[in-house]
C-alpha positions in Angstrom: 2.2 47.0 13.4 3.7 43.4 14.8 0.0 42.4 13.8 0.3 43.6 10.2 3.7 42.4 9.7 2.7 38.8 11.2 0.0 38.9 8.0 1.8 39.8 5.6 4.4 37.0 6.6 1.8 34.6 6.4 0.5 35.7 3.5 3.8 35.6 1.8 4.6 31.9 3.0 1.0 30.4 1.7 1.9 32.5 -1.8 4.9 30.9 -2.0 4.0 27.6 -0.7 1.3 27.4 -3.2 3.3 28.6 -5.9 6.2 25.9 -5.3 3.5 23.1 -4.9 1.9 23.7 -8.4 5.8 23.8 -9.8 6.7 20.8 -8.1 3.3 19.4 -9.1 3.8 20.3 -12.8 7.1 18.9 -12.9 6.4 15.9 -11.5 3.8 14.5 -13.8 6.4 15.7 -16.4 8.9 13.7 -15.1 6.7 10.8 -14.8 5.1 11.1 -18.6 9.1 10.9 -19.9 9.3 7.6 -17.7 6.5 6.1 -19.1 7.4 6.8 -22.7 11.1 5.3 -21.8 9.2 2.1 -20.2 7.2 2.0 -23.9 10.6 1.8 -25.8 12.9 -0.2 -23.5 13.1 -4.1 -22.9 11.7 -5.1 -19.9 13.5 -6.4 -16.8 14.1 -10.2 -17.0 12.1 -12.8 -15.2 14.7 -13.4 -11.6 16.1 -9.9 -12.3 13.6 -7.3 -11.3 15.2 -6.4 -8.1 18.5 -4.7 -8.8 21.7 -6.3 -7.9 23.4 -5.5 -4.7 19.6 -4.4 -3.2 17.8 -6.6 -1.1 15.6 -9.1 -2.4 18.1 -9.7 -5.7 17.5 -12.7 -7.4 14.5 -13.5 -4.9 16.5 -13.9 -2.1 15.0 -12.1 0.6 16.7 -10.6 4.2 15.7 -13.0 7.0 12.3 -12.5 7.5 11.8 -11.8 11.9 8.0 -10.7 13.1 7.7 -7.3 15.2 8.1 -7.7 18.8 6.0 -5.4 20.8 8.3 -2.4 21.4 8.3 -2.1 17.1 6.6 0.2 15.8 4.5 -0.7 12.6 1.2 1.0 10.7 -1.4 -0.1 8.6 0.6 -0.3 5.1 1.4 -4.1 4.9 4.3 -2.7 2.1 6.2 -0.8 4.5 6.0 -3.2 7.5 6.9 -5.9 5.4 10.2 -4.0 4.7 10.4 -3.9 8.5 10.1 -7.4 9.2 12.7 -7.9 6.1 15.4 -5.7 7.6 14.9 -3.6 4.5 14.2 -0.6 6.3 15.0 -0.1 10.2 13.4 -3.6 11.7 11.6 -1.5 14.9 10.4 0.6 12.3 11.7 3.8 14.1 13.7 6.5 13.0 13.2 6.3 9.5 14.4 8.7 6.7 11.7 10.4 4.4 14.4 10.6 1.6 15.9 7.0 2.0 12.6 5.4 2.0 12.2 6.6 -1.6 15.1 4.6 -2.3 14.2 1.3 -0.9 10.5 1.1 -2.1 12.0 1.5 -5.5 14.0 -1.3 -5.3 12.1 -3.5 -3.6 8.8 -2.8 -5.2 10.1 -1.2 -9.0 7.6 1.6 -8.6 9.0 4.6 -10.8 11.2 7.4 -9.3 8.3 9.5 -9.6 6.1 7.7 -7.1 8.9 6.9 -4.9 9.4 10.5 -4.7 5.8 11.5 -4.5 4.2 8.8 -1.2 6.7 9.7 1.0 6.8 13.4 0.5 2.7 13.0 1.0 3.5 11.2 4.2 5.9 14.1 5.2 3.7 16.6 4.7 1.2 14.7 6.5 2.8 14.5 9.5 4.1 18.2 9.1 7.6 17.4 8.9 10.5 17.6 5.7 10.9 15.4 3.4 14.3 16.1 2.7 15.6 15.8 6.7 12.1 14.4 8.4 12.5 11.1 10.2 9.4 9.0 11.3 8.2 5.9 13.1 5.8 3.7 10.9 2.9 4.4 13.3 3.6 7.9 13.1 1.8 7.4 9.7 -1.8 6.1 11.2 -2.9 9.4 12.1 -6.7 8.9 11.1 -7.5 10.2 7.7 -4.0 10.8 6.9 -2.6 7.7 5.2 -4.6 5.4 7.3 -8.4 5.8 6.8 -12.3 3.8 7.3 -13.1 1.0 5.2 -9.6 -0.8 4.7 -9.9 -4.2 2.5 -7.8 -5.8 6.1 -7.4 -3.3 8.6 -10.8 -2.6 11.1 -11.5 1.3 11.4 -10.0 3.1 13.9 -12.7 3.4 16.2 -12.5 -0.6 16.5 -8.7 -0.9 16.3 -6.9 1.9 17.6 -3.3 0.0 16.7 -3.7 -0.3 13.5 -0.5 -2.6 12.9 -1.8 -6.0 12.6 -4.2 -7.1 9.6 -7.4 -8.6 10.7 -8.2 -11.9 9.4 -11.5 -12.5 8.8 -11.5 -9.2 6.4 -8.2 -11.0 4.8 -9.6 -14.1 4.5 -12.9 -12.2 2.9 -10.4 -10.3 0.4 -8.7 -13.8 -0.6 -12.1 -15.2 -1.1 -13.3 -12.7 -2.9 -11.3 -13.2 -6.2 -12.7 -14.6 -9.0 -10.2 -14.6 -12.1 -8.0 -17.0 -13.8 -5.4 -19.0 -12.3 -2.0 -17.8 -13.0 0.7 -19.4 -15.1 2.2 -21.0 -12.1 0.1 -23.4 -10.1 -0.3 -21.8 -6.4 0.4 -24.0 -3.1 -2.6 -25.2 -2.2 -4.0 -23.3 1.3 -3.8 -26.8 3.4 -0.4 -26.9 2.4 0.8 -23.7 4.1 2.9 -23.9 7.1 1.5 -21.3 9.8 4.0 -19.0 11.0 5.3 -19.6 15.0 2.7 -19.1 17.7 5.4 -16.6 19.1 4.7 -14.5 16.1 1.8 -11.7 16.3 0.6 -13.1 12.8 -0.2 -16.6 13.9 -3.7 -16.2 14.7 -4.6 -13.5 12.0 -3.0 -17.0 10.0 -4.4 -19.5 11.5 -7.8 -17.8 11.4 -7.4 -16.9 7.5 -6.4 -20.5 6.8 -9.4 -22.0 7.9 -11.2 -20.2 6.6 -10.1 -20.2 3.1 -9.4 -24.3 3.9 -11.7 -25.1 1.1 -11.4 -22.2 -0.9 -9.5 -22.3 -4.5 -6.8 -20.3 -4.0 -5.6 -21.1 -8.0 -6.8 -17.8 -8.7 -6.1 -14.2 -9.3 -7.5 -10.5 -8.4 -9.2 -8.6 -11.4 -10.3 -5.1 -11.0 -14.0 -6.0 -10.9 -13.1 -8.3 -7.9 -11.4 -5.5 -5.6 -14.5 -2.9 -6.8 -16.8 -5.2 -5.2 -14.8 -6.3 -2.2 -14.4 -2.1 -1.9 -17.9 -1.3 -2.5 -18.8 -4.2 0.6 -16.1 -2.8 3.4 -17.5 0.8 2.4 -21.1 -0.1 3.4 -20.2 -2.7 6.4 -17.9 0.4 7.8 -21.4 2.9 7.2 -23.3 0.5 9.1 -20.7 -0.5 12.1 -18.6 2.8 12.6 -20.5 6.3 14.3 -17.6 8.3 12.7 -17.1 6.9 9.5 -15.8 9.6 7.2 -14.2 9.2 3.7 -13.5 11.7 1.3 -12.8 11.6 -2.2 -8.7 11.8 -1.1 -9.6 8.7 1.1 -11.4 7.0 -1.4 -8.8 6.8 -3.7 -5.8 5.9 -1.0 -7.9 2.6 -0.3 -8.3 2.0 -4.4 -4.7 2.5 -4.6 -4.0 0.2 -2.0 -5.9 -2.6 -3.5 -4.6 -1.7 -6.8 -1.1 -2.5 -5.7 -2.3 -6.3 -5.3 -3.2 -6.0 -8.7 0.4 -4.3 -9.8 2.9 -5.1 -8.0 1.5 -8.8 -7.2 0.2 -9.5 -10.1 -3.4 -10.0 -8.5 -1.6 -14.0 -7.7 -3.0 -14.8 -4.4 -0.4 -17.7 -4.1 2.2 -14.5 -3.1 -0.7 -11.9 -1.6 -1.9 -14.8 1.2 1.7 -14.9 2.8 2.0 -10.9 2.0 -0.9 -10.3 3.9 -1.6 -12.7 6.7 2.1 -12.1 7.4 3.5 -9.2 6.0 6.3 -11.1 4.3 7.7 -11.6 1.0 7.3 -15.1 -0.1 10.5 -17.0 -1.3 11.7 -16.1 -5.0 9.4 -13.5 -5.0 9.9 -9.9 -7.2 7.9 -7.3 -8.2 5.8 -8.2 -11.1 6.7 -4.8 -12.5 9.4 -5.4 -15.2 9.1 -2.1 -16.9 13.1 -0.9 -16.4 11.7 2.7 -15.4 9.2 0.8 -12.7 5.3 1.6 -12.5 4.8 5.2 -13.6 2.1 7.4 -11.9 0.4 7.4 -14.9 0.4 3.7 -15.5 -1.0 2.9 -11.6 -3.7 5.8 -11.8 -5.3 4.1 -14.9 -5.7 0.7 -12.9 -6.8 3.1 -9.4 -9.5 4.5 -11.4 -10.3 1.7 -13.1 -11.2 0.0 -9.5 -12.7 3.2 -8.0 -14.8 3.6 -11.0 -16.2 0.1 -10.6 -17.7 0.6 -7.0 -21.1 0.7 -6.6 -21.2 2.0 -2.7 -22.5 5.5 -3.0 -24.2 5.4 -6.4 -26.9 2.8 -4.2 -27.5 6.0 -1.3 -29.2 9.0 -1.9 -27.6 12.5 -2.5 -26.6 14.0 0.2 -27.0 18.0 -1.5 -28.0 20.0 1.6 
């Protein structure tokens, strides 16, 4: 009888479970369609006003920027330890609320409510906790092929890099020299120029290592989509060949497009502000979110640009199908 009532429990919580997710789901992308349609009819956000006032990072002036010491804790999403080393969120990157990180990618990053919502409820489930009360360290989030996964445009797989909190940087130098499109509207500081940060700091030989070798490289450029497909399709077939246990699924697949679609997004694709983002995980002085829609990037908006990179890699359409 315990055995029958223990089913039918279970039974009961996956019904309902599924039930609530397809609800939530449906209202989501509801709730995200009404933003975007706003974002079509209002102005956008001034140039210097992106950031909202009273947040951090308001009128480009960012919270003092201080490197992870070792007792930190930080993962392999260069947007949320760069919040750390910002003082945006918690600066050892422990103890985090699910619910208040919402709040602070929004502001710093104008991604839509929607979104905001959305990745950190993912990462809550992830890690089996609740969104709504769940706390978290940021390395708490590199459980393999959860949020952290093979083939990363600056992060080694797993297998190679267990810590997964640094970039690496030759494959940031390699994603810097990869770009191939127009130079922005404002002329970028040209790579001998940059100061290194402090040998003291974790990042100064991921720097010094990206700055020379990107010494002669013009960096009065910008990311297109075509440029991340390829650097994508690369990384996919150099982690085949290196890594025993590479595994990516279509989930994974589309994590790493959206991860170098945010370059494109929310940087513009300017490699003037993704060289100090990346070699350092720091915001770069004056900088906001290139997003000036008032409602912030929509679901529906990113996706378009995610699929437009994951569409463009060649990796797998070069092997043979794998049916049986």
């Amino acid at each position: 009888m315990a055995l029958i009532l223990t089913a039918l429990r279970r039974i009961g919580r996956g019904t309902v479970s599924t039930l609530f997710e397809a609800l939530f789901s449906t209202g989501l992308l509801t709730w995200d369609l009404s933003l975007s349609i706003v974002n079509l009819f209002t102005f956008k956000r001034k140039v210097g006003s992106v950031t909202p006032k009273g947040h951090p990072g308001e009128g480009g002036v960012w919270p003092e920027y201080i490197p992870p010491q070792n007792s930190d804790s930080r993962c392999s999403c260069p947007a949320l330890n760069a919040m750390a080393n910002h003082g945006i969120v918690k600066r050892d990157g422990r103890d985090i609320s699910f619910k208040e990180l919402s709040g602070t990618i929004r502001s710093t990053y104008n991604f839509s409510p929607s979104f905001c919502l959305l990745v950190p409820r993912y990462i809550a489930h992830i890690l089996n906790r609740s969104y709504s009360t769940g706390r978290f360290d940021l390395a708490d989030i590199d459980v393999h092929n959860g949020i952290e996964h093979d083939a990363s445009l600056v992060r080694r797989d797993a297998i190679h890099q267990f810590h997964q909190g640094l970039p690496d940087g030759e494959l940031v130098a390699a994603l810097l020299k990869s770009a191939t499109g127009p130079p922005p509207k404002k002329v970028t500081q040209p790579a001998s120029q940059r100061s290194l940060p402090s040998k003291e700091s974790p990042y100064f030989d991921i720097a010094a290592h990206v700055a020379k070798a990107t010494a002669d490289f013009d960096a009065n450029r910008t990311f297109t989509a075509t440029d991340l497909s390829r650097r994508l399709s690369e990384r996919r077939r150099e982690a085949k060949a290196n890594n025993g246990q590479y595994s990516q699924d279509t989930g994974h697949k589309i994590v790493g497009s959206a991860n170098g679609s945010t370059l494109l997004t929310i940087f513009g694709g300017r490699l003037d502000d993704i060289h100090t983002f990346l070699t350092e995980e720091r915001f770069p002085e004056g900088w906001e979110s290139r997003i000036r829609d008032q409602m912030g990037l929509t679901l529906l908006a990113f996706n378009r640009i995610v699929f437009q990179v994951e569409l463009g890699i060649d990796e797998e359409v070069d092997q043979p199908l794998n049916l049986m």
